[in-house]
C-alpha positions as a LaTeX table, in Angstrom:
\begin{tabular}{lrrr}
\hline
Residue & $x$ (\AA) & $y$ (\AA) & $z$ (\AA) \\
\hline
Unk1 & $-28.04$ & 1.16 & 3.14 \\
Unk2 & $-30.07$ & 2.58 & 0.51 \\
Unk3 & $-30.70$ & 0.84 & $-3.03$ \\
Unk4 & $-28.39$ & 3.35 & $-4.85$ \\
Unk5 & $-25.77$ & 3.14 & $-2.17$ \\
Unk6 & $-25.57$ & $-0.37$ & $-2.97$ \\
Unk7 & $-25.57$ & $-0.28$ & $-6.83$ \\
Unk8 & $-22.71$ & 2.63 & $-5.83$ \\
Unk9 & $-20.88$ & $-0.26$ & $-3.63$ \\
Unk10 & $-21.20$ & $-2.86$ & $-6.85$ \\
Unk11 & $-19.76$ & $-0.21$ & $-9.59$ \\
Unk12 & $-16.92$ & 0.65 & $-7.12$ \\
Unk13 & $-15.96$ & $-2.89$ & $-6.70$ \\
Unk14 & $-15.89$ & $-4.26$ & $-10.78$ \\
Unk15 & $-12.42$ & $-5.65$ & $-11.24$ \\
Unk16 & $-11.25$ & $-5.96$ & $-14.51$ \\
Unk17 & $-12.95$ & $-8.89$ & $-15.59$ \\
Unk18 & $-16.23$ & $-6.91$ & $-14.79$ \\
Unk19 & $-17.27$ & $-8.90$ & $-12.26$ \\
Unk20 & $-17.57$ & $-8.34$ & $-8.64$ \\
Unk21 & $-14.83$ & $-8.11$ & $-6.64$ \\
Unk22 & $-14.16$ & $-10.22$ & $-3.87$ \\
Unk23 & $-13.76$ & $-9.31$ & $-0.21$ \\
Unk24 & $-10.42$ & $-10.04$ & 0.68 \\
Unk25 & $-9.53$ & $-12.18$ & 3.60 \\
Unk26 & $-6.39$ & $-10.63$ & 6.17 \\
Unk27 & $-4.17$ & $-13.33$ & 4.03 \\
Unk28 & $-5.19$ & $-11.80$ & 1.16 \\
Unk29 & $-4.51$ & $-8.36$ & 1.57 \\
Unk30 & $-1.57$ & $-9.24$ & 3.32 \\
Unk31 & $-0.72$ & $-10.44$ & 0.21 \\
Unk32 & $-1.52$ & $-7.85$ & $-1.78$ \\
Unk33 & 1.01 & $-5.16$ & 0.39 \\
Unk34 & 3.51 & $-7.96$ & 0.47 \\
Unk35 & 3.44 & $-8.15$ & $-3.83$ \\
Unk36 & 3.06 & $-4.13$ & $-4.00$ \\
Unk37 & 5.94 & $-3.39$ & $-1.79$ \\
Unk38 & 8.03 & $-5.92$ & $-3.89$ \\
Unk39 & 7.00 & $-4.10$ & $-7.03$ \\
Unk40 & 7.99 & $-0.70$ & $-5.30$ \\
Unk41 & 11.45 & $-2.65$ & $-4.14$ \\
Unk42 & 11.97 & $-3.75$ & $-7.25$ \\
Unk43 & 11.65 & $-0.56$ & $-9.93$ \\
Unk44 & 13.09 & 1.98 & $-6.38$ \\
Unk45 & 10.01 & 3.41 & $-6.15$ \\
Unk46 & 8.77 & 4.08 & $-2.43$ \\
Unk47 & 4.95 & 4.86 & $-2.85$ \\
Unk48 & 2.41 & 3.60 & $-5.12$ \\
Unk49 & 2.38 & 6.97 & $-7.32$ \\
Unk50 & 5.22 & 5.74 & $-8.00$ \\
Unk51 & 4.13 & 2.71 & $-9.87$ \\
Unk52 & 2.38 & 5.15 & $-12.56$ \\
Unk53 & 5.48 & 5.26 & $-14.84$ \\
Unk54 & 5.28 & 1.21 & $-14.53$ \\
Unk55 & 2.69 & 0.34 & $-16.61$ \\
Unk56 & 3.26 & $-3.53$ & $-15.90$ \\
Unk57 & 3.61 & $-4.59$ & $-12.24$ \\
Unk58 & 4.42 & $-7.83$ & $-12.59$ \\
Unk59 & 3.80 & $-10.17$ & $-9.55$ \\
Unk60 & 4.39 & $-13.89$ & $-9.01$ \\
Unk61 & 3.67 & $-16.25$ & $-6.65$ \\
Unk62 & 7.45 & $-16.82$ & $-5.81$ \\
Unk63 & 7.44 & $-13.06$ & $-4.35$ \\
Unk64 & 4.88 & $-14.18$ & $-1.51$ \\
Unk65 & 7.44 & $-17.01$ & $-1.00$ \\
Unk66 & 10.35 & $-14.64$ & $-0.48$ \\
Unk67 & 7.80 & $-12.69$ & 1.93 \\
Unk68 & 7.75 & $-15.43$ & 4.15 \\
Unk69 & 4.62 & $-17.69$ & 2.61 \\
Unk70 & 5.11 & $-21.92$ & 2.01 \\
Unk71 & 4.95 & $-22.56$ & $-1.53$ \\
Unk72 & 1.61 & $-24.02$ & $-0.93$ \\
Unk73 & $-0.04$ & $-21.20$ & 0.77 \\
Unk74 & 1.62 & $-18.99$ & $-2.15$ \\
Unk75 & 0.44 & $-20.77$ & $-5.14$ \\
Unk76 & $-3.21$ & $-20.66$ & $-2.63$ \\
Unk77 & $-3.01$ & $-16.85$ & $-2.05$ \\
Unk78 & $-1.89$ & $-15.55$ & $-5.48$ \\
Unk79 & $-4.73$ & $-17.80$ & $-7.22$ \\
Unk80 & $-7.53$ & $-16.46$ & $-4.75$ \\
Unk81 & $-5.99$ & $-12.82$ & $-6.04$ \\
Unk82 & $-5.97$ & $-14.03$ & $-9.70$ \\
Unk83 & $-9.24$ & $-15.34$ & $-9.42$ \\
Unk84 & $-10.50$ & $-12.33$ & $-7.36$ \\
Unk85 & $-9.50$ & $-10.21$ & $-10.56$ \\
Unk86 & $-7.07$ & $-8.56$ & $-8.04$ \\
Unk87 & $-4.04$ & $-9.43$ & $-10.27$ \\
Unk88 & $-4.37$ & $-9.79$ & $-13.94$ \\
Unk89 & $-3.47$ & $-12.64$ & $-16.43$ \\
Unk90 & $-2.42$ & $-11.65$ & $-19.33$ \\
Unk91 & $-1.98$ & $-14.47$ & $-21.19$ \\
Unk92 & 0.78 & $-13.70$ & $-24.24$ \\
Unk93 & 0.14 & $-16.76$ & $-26.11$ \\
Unk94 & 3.45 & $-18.62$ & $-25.15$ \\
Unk95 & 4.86 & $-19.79$ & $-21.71$ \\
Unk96 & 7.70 & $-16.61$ & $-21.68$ \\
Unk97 & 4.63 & $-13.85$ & $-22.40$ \\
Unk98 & 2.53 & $-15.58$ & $-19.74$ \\
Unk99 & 2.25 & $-12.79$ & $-17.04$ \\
Unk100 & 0.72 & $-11.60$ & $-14.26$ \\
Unk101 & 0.69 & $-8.06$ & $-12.83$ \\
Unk102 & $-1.23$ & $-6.10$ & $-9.89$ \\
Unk103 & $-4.77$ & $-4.38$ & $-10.93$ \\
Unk104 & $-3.77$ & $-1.24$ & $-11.92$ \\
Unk105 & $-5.77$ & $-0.24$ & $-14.66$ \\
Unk106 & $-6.87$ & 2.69 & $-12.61$ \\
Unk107 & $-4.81$ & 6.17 & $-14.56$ \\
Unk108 & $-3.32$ & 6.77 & $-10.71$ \\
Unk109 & $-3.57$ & 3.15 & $-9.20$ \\
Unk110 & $-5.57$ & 4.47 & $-6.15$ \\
Unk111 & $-6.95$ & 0.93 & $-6.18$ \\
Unk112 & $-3.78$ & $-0.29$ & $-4.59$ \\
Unk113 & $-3.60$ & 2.49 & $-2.07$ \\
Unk114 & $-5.73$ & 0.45 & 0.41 \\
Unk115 & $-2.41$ & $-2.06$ & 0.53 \\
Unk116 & 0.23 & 0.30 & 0.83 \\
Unk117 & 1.18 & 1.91 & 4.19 \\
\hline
\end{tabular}
């Protein structure tokens, strides 16, 4: 791997905190196609283009419960993901503004493609 290939690897792989993103673990992106086909079950979409007219995919720790996760490994999983910058907290200033929804920020989403079969 060349020099620029891997400055290439590091500007493809800024989450939107603008640091590196993680590697994610099977768990993880396991995860992350467990919360995205939630969010598709959820507005009726059936593929992630669909998510474009959705500007906030909101995920929560409770949806990898109903996926089949313990609470524990959840609450585990969803923080990695959070922390990872693969799911963003946007903090509204009070407890019922408090969200979190899947990285997205790309116009067409493609960054989610990678989860979605």
């Amino acid at each position: 791997m060349t020099q620029s290939d891997n400055l290439l690897d590091y500007l493809n792989n800024i989450n939107t905190n603008g640091e590196y993103k993680m590697t994610l673990t099977e768990n993880q992106s396991a995860a992350m196609t467990a919360l995205i086909k939630n969010c598709l079950d959820v507005m009726g979409g059936t593929c992630v283009a669909d998510l474009v007219d959705d500007p906030w995919v909101y995920a929560r720790a409770e949806d990898l419960v109903n996926a089949g996760w313990t609470q524990k490994q959840a609450e585990g999983t969803f923080g990695s993901l959070v922390a990872g910058g693969y799911i963003y907290h946007d903090v509204g200033g009070n407890y019922t503004n408090d969200l979190y929804a899947l990285d997205g920020y790309d116009v067409d989403f493609s960054n989610l493609l990678q989860f979605h079969k």
